[in-house]
C-alpha positions as CSV (number, residue, x, y, z in Angstrom):
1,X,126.4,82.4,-21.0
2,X,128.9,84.1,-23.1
3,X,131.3,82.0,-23.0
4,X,129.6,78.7,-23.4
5,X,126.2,76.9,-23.4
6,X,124.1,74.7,-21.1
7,X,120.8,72.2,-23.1
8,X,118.9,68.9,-22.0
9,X,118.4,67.8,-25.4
10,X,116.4,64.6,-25.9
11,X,117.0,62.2,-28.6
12,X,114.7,59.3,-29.7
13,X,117.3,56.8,-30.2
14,X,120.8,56.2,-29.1
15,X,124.2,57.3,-30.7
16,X,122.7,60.6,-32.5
17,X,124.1,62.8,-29.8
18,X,127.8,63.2,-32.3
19,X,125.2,64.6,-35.5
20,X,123.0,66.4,-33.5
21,X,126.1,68.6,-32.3
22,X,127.7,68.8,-35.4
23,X,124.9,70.2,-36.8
24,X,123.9,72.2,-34.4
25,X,127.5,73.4,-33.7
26,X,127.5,74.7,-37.5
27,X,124.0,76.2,-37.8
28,X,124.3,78.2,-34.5
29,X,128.0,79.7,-35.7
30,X,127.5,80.2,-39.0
31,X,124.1,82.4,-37.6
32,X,126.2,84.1,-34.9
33,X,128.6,84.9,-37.3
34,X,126.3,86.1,-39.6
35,X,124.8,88.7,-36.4
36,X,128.2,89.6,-35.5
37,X,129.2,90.6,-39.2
38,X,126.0,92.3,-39.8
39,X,125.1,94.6,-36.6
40,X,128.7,94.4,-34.4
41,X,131.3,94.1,-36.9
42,X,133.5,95.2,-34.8
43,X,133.2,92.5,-32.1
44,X,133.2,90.0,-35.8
45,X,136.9,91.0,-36.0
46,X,137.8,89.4,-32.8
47,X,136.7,85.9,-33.7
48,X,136.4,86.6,-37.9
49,X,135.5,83.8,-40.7
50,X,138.4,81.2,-40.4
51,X,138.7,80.9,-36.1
52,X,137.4,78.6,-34.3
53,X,134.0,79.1,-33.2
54,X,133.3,76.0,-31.0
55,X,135.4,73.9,-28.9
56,X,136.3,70.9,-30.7
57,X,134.4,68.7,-27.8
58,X,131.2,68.8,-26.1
59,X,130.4,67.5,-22.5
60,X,127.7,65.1,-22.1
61,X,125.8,63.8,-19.1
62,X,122.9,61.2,-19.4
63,X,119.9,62.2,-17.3
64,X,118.0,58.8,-16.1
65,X,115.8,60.4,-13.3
66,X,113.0,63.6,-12.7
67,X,115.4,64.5,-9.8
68,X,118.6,65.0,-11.9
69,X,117.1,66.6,-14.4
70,X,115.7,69.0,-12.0
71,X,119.1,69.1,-10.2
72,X,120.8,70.1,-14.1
73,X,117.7,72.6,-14.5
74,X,118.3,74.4,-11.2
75,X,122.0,74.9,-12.1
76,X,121.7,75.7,-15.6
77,X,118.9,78.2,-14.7
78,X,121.3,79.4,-12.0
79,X,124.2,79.7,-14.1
80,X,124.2,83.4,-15.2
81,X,122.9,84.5,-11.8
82,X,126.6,82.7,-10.0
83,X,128.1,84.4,-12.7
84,X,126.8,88.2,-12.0
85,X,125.1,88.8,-15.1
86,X,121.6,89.0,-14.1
87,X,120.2,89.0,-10.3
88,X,117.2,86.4,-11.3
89,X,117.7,83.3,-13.3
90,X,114.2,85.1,-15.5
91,X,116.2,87.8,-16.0
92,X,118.8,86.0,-18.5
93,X,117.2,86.4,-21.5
94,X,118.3,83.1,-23.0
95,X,117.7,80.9,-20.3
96,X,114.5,78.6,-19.7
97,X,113.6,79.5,-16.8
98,X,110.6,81.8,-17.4
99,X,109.0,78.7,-18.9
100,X,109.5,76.6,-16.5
101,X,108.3,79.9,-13.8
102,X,104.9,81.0,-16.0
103,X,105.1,79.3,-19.0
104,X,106.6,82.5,-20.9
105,X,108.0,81.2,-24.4
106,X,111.6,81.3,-24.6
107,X,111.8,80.8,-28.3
108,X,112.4,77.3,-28.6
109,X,109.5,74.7,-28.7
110,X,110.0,73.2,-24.6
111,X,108.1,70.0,-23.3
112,X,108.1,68.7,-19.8
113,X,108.3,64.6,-19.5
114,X,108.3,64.8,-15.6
């Protein structure tokens, strides 16, 4: 979305959720930023060095069964379609979903526990 992001992110012990966002929070703006300066510098201006890049806070929801995290799949995957970007969840280019539909890679290493 362009305006914010959706992940099922699992962690192999408790209370790493706060570092894994902070980090990931700084790695993924510092690289957008980088994009942005390099091939749109125009949109760059908009948002620049010093702003804010993130929101200060991050929503979490713990996922305890197959069923809800096929529920938070199925709206994540449908997110960009409610929105009128794309007319099949596939279509979104960063989305999931054509893993989950044929197994097409998405970029990021995905493994199914269900």
């Amino acid at each position: 979305m362009p305006d914010h992001v959706h992940a099922i992110v699992w962690l192999s012990a408790t209370a790493q959720l706060t570092r894994f966002m902070h980090g990931w929070k700084r790695m993924s703006s510092f690289r957008v930023r980088k994009w942005y300066r390099e091939n749109r510098a125009e949109y760059f201006d908009g948002f620049g060095e010093g702003a804010r890049f993130w929101q200060p806070k991050y929503y979490s929801f713990e996922i305890y069964t197959t069923q809800k995290l096929e529920e938070k799949l199925h709206y994540m995957h449908l997110n960009p379609v409610r929105a009128g970007l794309v007319n099949t969840a596939t279509d979104w280019r960063w989305s999931s979903s054509g893993w989950y539909d044929d197994r097409s890679t998405v970029g990021v290493p995905i493994e199914w526990v269900g």
